[in-house]
N, C-alpha and C positions, 0 to 999 in steps of 0.2 A: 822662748821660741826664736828669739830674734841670733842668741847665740849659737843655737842650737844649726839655724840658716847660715849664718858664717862659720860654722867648723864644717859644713856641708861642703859650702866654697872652698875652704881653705886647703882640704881632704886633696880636689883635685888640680892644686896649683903646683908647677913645678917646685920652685921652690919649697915646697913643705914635702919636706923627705922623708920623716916617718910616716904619716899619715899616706903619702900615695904607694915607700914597700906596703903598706897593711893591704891599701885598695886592690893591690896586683897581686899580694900571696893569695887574697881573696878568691879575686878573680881567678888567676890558678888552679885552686881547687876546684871550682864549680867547674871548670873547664876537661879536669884532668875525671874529676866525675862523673859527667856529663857525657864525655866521647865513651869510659866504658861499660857505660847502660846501653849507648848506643850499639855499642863495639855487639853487646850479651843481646842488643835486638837482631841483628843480624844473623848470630851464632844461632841462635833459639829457633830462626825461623827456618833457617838451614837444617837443622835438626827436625824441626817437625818435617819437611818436605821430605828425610832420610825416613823418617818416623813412619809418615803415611803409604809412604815406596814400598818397604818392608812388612805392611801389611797389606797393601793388593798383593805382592809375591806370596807372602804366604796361602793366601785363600784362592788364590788362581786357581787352585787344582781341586778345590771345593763341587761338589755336586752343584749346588746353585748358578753357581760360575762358569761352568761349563756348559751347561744346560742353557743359559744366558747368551755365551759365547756361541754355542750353535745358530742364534737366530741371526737374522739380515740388520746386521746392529751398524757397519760400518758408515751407513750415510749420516748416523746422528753423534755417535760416538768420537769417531775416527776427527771429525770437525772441532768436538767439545775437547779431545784430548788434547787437542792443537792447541788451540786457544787457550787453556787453563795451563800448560806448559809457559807457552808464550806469555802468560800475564804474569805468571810467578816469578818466572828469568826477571821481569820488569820489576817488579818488588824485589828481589835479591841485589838488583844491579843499584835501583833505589838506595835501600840501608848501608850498602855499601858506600854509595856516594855520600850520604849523610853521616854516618862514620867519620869517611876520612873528610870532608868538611869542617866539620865539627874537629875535628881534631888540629885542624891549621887555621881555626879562626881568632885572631888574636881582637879582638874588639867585641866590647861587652854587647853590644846592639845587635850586632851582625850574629853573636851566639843566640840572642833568644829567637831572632828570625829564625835562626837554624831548628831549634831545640820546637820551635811550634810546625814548624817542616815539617820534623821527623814526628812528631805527635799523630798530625792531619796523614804521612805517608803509612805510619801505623793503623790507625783505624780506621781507611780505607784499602788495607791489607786485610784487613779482620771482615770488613764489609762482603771485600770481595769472596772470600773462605765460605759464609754464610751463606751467600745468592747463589754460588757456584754448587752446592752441596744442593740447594734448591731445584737449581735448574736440571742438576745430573739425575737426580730423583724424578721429577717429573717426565722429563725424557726417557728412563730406565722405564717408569710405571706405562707410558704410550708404547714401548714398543712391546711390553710385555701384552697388553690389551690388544694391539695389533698382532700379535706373528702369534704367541706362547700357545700352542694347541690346545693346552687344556681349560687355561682361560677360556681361549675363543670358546671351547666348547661347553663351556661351563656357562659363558654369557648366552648362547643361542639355546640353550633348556632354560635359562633362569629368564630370558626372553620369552620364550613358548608357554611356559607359566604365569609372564606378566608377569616377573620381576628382576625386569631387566633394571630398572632404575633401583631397585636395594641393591640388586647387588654390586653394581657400579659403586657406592654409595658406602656402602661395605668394603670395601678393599681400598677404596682413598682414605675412609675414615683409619683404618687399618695402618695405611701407609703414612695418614698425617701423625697418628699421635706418635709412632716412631721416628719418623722425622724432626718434631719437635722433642721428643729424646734424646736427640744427636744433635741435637742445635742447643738444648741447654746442656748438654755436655761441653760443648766446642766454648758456650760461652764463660761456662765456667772454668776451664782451661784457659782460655786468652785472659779473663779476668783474673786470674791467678799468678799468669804470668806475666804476660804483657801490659795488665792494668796495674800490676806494682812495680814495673820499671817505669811507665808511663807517669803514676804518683810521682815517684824520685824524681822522675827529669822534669814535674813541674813544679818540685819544690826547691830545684836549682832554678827554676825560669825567674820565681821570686825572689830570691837574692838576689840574683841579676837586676832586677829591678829597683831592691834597696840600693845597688850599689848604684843605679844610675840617676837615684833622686837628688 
């Protein structure tokens, strides 16, 4: 043990010149690995944002959507659209910055700071995707209950019969188990991707660590 402790020291003493090229090709690599997991987070998330774009286009002109599009949608939508633009530019500009970070950080300490950055900016990107997909839903399912004619007219007979409460009851239930469809879809797509670049960049964060015992 005791030697084992002095070749630890000796590793990072100028003077020992094989042992610190090893410490630095090291270093290096985790380095040169490290920015492009980063580099494929950023690309990835860009892509899905291309990904998700291309599919409101497509369906835009869908019955449903249309039909949708007709109601007084703009005070809740038109807000959420803003906002969910706005937070995503913020996660883009994020990975970006973590990227090239990461890519010019020449000190082992200062890489795992970076590397658990990008971990914590990752899975509150993912958080965010989930609540937002929540929220839009819910918002979608109120204003459908508010404006949608046939709803409404569907709720004031299933009221007039005393069953207003099933059928409310009925159509969330309807709307939840679909929702949680899409939610363990999303999550097995982010775990898919983003949890196996996520793995690699913490299996660089531990080297980093051997090299700084």
């Amino acid at each position: 043990m005791d030697e084992l402790e002095l070749l630890k020291k000796d590793w990072k003493k100028e003077d020992a010149n094989f042992p610190k090229v090893s410490y630095n090709e090291i270093y290096k690599m985790i380095l040169k690995k490290s920015s492009s997991i980063v580099k494929w987070i950023f690309v990835i998330s860009l892509l899905e944002f291309v990904f998700w774009t291309l599919i409101a286009f497509t369906f835009k002109d869908s019955k449903g959507m249309k039909d949708f599009n007709e109601l007084d949608t703009n005070y809740i939508m038109i807000p959420l659209t803003i906002i969910g633009y706005a937070v995503l530019a913020y996660f883009f500009y994020l990975f970006f910055k973590n990227y090239r970070t990461i890519s010019a950080t020449d000190n082992a300490k200062v890489l795992m700071e970076n590397i658990l950055k990008t971990r914590r900016t990752v899975k509150n990107y993912v958080a965010f995707n989930l609540i937002f997909l929540v929220i839009g839903s819910v918002a979608g399912l109120y204003i459908q209950f508010d404006q949608n004619p046939q709803i409404v007219s569907m709720a004031h007979k299933a009221a007039a019969d005393g069953n207003l409460f099933v059928f409310y009851a009925r159509i969330i239930l309807i709307t939840s188990v679909f929702l949680v469809g899409a939610i363990a879809i999303l999550l097995f797509f982010y775990w898919l991707i983003y949890g196996i670049l996520l793995k690699r960049l913490n299996r660089n964060y531990k080297e980093l660590k051997k090299l700084e015992v």
